[in-house]
C-alpha beads as a LAMMPS data file, in Angstrom:
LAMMPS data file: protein, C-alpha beads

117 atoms
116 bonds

1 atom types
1 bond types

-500.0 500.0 xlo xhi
-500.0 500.0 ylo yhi
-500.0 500.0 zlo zhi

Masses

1 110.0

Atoms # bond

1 1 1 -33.934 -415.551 130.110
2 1 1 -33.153 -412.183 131.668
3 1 1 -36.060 -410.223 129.758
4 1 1 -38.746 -413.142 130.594
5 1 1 -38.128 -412.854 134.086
6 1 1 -38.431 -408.661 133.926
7 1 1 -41.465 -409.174 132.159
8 1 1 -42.941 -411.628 134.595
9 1 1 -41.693 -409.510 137.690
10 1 1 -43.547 -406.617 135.844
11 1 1 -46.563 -408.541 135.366
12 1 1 -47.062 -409.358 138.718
13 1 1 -46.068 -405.840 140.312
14 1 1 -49.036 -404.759 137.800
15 1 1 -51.283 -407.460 138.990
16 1 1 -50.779 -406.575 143.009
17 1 1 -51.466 -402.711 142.199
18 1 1 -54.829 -403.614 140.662
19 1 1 -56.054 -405.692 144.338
20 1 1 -58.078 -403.870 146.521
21 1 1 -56.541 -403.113 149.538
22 1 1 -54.821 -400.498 151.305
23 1 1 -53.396 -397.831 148.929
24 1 1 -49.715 -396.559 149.534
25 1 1 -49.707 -392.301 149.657
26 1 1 -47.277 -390.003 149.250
27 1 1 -46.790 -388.526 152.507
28 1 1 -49.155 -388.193 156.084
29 1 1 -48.042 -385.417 158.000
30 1 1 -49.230 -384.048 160.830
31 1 1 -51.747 -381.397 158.978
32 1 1 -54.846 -379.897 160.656
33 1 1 -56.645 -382.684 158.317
34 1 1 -54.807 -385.463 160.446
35 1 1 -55.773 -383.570 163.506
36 1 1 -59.788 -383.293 162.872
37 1 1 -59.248 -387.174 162.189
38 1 1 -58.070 -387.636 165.958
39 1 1 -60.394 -384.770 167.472
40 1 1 -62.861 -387.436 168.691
41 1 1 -60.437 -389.379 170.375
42 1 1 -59.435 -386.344 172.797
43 1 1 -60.147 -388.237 176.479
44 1 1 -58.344 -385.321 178.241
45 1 1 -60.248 -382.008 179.410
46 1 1 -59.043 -379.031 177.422
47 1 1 -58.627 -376.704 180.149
48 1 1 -56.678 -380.022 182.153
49 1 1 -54.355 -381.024 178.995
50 1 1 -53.394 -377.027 178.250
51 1 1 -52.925 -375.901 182.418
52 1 1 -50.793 -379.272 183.196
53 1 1 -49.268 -380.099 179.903
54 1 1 -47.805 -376.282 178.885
55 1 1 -47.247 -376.078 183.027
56 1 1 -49.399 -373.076 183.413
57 1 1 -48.801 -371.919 186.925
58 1 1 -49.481 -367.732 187.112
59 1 1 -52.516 -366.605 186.944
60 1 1 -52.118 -364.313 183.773
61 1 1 -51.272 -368.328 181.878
62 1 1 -53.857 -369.911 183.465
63 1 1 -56.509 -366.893 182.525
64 1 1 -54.881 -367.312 178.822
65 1 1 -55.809 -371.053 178.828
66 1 1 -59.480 -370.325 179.907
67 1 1 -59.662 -367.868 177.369
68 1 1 -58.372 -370.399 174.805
69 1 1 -60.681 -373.459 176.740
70 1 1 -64.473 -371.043 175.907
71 1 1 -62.922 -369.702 172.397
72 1 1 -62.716 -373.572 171.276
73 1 1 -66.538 -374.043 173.144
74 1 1 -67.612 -371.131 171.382
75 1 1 -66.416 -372.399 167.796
76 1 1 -64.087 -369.376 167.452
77 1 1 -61.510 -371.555 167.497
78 1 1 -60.979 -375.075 166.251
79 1 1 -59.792 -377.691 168.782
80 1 1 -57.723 -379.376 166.016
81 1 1 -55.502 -375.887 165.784
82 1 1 -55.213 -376.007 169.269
83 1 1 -53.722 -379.444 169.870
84 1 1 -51.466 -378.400 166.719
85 1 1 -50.204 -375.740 168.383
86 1 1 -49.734 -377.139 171.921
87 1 1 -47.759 -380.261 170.433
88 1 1 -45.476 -377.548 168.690
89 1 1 -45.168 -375.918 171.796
90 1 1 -43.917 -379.184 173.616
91 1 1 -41.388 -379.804 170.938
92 1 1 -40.339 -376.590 170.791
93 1 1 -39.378 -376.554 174.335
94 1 1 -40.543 -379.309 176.939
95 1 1 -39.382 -377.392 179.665
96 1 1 -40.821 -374.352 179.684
97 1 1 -43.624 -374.964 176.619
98 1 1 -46.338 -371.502 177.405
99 1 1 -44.522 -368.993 175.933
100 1 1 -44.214 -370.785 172.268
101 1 1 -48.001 -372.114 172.686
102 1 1 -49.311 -368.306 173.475
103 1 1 -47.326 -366.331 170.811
104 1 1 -48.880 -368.898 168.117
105 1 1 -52.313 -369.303 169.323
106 1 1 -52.358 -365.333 168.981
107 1 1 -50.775 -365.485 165.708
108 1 1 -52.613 -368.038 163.826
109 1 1 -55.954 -366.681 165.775
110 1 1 -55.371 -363.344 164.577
111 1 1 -54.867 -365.030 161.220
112 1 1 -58.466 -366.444 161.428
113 1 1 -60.018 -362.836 162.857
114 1 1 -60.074 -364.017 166.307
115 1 1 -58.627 -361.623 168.664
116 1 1 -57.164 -363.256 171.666
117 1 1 -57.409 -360.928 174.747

Bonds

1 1 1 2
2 1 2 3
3 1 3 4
4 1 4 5
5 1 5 6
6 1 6 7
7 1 7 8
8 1 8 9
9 1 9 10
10 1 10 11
11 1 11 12
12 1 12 13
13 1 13 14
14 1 14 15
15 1 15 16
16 1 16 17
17 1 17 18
18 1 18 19
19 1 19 20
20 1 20 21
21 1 21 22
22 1 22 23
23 1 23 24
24 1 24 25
25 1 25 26
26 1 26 27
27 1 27 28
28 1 28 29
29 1 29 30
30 1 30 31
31 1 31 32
32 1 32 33
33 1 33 34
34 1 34 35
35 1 35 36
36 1 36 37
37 1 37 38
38 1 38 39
39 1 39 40
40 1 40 41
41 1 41 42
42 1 42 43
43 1 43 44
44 1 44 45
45 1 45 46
46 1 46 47
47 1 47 48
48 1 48 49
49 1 49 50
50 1 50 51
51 1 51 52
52 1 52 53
53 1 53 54
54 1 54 55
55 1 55 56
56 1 56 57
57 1 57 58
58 1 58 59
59 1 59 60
60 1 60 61
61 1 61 62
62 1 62 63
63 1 63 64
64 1 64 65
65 1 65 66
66 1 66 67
67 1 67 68
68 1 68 69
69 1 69 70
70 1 70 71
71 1 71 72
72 1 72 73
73 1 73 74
74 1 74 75
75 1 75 76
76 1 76 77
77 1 77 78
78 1 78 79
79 1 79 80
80 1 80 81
81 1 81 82
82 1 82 83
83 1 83 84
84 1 84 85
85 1 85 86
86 1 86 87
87 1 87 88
88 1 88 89
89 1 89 90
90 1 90 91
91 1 91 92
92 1 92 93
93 1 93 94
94 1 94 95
95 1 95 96
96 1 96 97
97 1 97 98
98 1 98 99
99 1 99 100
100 1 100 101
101 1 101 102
102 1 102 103
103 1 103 104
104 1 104 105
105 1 105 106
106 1 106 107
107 1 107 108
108 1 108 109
109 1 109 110
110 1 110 111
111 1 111 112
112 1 112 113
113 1 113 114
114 1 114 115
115 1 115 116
116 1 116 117
């Protein structure tokens, strides 16, 4: 009885893999790929979600997110890395999120041959 049932169980596990339908996947992270999914569903300003979210309040942060706001207008720099890099930045530390948001952006930029000012 025991090996009928483990073949029928295994018969019908085969049969539900073959269905169309949504496909289990190993693992969805939060790489740039998942971010360029979402990039058209950015309802925020750039220059409003960087100053207010990363609490940009001198002038030297808020020049650095302009900077940042005409690099990603310009195409020097990717919107997707940017909203990577400012969600790090909030994890990293809510309270005081800039200084964790600027050191990347000029590390991964310099990575890419942009040279952040």
């Amino acid at each position: 009885m025991l090996p009928r049932r483990l073949w029928l169980l295994t018969v019908l596990a085969s049969a539900l893999a073959l269905l169309p339908g949504r496909r289990l996947t190993a693992q969805q992270g939060n790489g740039i790929n998942s971010a360029e999914r979402l990039g058209n569903q950015n309802i925020t300003p750039l220059a409003d979600q960087l100053t207010k979210g990363l609490r940009a309040t001198t002038p030297e942060q808020k020049q650095f997110v302009q900077v940042i706001v005409a690099y990603v207008d310009q195409g020097k720099i990717p919107r997707a890395m940017v909203n990577l890099v400012y969600r790090w930045a909030l994890e990293r530390n809510a309270t005081v999120p800039f200084p964790y948001f600027e050191y990347a952006m000029r590390v991964l930029s310099k990575r890419r041959g942009v040279i952040l000012p």
